[in-house]
Wavefront OBJ file of the C-alpha trace (Angstrom):
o trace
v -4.461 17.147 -12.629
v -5.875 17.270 -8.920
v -5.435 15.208 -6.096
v -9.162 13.575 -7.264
v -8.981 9.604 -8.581
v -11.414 10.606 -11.318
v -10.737 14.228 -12.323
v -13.180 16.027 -14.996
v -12.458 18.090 -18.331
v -15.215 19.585 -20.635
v -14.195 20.401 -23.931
v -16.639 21.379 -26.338
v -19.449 19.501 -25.427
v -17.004 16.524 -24.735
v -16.711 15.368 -21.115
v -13.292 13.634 -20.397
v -13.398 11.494 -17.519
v -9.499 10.336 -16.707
v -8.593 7.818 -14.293
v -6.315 9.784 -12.034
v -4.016 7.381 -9.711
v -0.717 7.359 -11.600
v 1.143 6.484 -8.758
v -0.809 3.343 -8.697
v -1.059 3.002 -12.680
v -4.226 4.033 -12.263
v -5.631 0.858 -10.553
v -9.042 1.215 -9.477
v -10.044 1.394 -5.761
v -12.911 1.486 -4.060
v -13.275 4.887 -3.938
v -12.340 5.728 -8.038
v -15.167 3.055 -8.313
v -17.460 5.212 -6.463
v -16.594 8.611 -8.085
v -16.151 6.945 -11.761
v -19.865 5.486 -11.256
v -21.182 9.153 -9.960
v -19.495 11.096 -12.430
v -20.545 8.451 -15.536
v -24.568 9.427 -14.385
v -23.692 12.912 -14.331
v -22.234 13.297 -17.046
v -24.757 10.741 -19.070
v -28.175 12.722 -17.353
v -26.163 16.416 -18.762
v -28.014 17.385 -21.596
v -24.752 19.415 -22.407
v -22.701 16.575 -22.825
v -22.780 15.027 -26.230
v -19.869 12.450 -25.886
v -17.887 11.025 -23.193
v -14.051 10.058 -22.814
v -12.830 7.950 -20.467
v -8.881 7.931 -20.508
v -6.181 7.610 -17.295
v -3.444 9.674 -15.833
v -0.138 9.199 -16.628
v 0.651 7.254 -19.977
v -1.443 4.491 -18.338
v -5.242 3.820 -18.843
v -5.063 1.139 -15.910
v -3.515 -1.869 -14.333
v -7.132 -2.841 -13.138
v -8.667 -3.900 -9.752
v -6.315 -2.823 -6.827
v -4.869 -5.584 -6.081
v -3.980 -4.987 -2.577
v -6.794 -2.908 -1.445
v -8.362 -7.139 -1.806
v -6.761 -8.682 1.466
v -9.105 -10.286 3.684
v -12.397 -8.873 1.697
v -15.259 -11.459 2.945
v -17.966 -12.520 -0.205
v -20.225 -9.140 1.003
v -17.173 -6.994 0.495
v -16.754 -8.184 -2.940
v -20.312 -7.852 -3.707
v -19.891 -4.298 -2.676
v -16.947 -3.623 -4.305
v -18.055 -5.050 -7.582
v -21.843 -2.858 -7.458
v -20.640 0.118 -8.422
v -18.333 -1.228 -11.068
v -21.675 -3.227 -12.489
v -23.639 0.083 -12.095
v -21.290 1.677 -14.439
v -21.078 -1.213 -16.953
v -24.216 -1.352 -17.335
v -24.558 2.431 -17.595
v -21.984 2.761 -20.124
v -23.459 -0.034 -22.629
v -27.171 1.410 -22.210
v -27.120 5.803 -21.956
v -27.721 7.133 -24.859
v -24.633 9.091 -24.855
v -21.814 7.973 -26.870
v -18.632 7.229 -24.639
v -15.062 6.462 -26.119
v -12.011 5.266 -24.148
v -8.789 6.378 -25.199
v -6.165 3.578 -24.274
v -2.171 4.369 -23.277
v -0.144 1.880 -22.269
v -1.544 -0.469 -20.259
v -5.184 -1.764 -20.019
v -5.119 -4.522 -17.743
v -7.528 -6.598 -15.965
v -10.706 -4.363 -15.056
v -9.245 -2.189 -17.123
v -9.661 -4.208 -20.040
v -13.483 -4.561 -18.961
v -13.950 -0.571 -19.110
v -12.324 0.301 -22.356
v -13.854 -2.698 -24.040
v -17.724 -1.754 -23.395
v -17.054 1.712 -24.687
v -18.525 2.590 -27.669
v -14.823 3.119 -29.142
v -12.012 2.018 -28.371
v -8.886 4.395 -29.308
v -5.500 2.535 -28.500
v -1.841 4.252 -28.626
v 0.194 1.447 -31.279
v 2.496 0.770 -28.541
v -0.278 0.097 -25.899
v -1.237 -3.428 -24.661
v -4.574 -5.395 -23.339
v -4.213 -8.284 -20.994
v -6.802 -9.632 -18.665
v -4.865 -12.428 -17.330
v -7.393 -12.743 -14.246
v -6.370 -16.459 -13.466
v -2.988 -14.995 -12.264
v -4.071 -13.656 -9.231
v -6.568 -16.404 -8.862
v -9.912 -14.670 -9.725
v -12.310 -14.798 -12.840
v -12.851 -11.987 -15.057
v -15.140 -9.018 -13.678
v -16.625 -5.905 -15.063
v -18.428 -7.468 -17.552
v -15.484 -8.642 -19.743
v -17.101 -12.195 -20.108
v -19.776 -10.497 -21.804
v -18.172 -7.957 -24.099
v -14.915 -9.663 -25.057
v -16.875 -12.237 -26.817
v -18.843 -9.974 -28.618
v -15.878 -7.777 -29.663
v -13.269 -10.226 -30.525
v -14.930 -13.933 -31.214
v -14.985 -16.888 -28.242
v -12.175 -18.375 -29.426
v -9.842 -14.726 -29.253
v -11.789 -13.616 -26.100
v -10.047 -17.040 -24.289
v -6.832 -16.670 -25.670
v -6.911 -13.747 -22.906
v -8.843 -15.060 -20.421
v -8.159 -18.684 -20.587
v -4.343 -18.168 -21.231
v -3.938 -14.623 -20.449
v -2.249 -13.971 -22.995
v -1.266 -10.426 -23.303
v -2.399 -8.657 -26.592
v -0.406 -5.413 -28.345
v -2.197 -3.111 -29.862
v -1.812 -3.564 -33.346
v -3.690 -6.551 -32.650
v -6.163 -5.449 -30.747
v -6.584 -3.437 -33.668
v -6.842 -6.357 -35.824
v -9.598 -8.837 -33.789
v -11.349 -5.790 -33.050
v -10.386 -5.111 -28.906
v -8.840 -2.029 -30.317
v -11.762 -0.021 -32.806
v -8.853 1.989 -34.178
v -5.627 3.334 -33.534
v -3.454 6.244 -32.685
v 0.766 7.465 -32.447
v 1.892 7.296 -28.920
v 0.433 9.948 -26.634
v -2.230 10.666 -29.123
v -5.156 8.656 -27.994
v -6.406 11.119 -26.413
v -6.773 13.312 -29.128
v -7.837 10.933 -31.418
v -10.591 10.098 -29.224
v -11.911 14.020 -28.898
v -11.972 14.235 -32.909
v -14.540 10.563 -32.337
v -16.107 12.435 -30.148
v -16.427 15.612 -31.940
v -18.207 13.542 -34.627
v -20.151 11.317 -32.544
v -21.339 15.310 -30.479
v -22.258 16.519 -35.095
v -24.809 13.561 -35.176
v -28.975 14.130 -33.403
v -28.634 13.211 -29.953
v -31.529 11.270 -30.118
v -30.816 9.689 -33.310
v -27.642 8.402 -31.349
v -29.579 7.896 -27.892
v -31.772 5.220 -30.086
v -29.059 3.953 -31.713
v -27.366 2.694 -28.783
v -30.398 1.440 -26.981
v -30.771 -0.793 -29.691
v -27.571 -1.808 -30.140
v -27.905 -3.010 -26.153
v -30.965 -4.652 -26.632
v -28.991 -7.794 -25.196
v -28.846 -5.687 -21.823
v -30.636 -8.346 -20.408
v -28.108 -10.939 -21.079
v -25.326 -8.870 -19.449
v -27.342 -8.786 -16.319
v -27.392 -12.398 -16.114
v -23.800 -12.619 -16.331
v -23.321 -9.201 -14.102
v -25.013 -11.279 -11.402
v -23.273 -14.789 -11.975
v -19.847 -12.888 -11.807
v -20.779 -11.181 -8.693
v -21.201 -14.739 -7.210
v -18.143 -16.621 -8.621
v -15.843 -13.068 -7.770
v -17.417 -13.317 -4.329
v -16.132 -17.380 -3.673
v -12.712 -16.603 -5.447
v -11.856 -13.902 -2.657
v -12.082 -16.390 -0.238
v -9.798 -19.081 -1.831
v -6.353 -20.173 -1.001
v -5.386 -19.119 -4.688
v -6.819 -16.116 -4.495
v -4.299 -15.654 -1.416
v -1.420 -16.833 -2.946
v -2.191 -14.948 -6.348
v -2.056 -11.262 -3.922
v 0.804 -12.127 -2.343
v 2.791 -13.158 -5.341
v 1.721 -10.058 -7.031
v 2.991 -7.791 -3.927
v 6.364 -9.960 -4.213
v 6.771 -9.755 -7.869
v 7.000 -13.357 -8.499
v 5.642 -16.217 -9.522
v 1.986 -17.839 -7.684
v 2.249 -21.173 -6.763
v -1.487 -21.989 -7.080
v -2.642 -25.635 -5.481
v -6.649 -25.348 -6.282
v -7.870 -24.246 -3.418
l 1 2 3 4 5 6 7 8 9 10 11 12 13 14 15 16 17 18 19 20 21 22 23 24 25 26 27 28 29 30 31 32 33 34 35 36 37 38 39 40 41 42 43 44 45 46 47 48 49 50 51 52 53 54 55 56 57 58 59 60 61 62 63 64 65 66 67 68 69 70 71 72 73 74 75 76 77 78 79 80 81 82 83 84 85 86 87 88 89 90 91 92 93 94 95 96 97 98 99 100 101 102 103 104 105 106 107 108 109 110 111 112 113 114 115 116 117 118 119 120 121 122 123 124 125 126 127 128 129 130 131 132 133 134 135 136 137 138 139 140 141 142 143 144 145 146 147 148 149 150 151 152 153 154 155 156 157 158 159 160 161 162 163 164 165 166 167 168 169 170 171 172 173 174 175 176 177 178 179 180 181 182 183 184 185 186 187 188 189 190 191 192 193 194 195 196 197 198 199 200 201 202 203 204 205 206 207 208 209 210 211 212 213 214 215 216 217 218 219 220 221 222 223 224 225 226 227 228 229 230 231 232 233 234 235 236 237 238 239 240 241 242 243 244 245 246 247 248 249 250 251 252 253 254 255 256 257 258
């Protein structure tokens, strides 16, 4: 691996895109944000590239957001910080490409939001989801609103988010976070055969498939846009503080609703 945040393998027509902050678990900044986002369009306007991977660094796919890259981040910040995240969403659901995440360990948080619009989702059995937003005092971002619904029921989808609730991968597996699964340290593998198979099929065929399939595009907008504005009055919240500094701490927020 490089010193990059988001380094790049091509392997047989198969572009792997890997989260690289391991120090960090892999918890995206504003700067992997930026690359992720620039190397997703390159790799989704390369006719050469018949599949994508997205995986992380490390045994970890990610702890999400970084937490304390947030401090004192006024509602423009957070718009900013959440564009190129919603660029990528967005871009994800829609190219015609086929792209695959291949989970270890953790998948927390935003996290959660990027494996779970993939086309696939390839978790290690001893990896875990958990988008327990409301313990740092902000709502779910990334799109996970829209596509945890859709993948695991309402009910399921607010077991996480309304009681963040941490979910292992066998059943992720099971409610459908998780499309299938993998021995520990495999995912990554795992994913390239997906890939492999997805790269056998007409591009175009595919291309159309998946424009189809997000033919509800419009629909994530709307919620892209509301979550911009909720993310952006969280940040400025009393909870929001509280939630950063307990996290920095390790220990429990003491949030007062404000």
């Amino acid at each position: 691996m490089d010193d990059r945040v988001v380094t790049v393998t091509d392997r047989d027509g198969t572009r792997v895109l890997t989260l690289n902050r391991p120090e960090a678990r892999n918890a995206i900044d504003v700067p992997m944000r930026e690359l992720l986002l620039a190397e997703l369009e390159s790799a989704a306007a390369d006719p050469a590239v018949r599949a994508i991977v997205l995986t992380g660094a490390g045994g970890t796919f990610s702890a999400g957001g970084d937490v304390r890259s947030m401090e004192g981040a006024d509602p423009g910040a957070v718009r900013a910080r959440l564009a190129p995240v919603h660029r990528a969403v967005r871009l994800i659901a829609t190219c015609g490409t086929p792209v695959i995440a291949a989970v270890e360990g953790a998948a927390a948080g935003l996290g959660v939001s990027l494996a779970a619009v993939c086309d696939h989702v390839v978790a290690a059995e001893d990896a875990r989801f958990v988008a327990a937003f409301g313990k740092v005092g902000l709502v779910a971002d990334g799109g996970l609103l829209w596509t945890l619904p859709q993948r695991v029921g309402m009910g399921r989808a607010k077991e996480m988010l309304v009681f963040g609730r941490t979910v292992p991968a066998p059943r992720a597996h099971e409610i459908g976070l998780a499309d299938s699964l993998a021995p520990s340290g495999a995912a990554l593998e795992s994913a390239l055969g997906l890939a492999a198979e997805a790269a056998a099929l007409a591009p175009l065929s595919v291309a159309a498939a998946k424009r189809l399939l997000a033919r509800a595009d419009h629909s994530l907008k709307r919620l892209l846009e509301s979550e911009r504005e909720e993310q952006a009055a969280l940040f400025g919240t009393a909870d929001f503080a509280e939630g950063r500094a307990a996290f920095a701490e390790r220990r429990a927020p003491r949030f007062e609703g404000r």
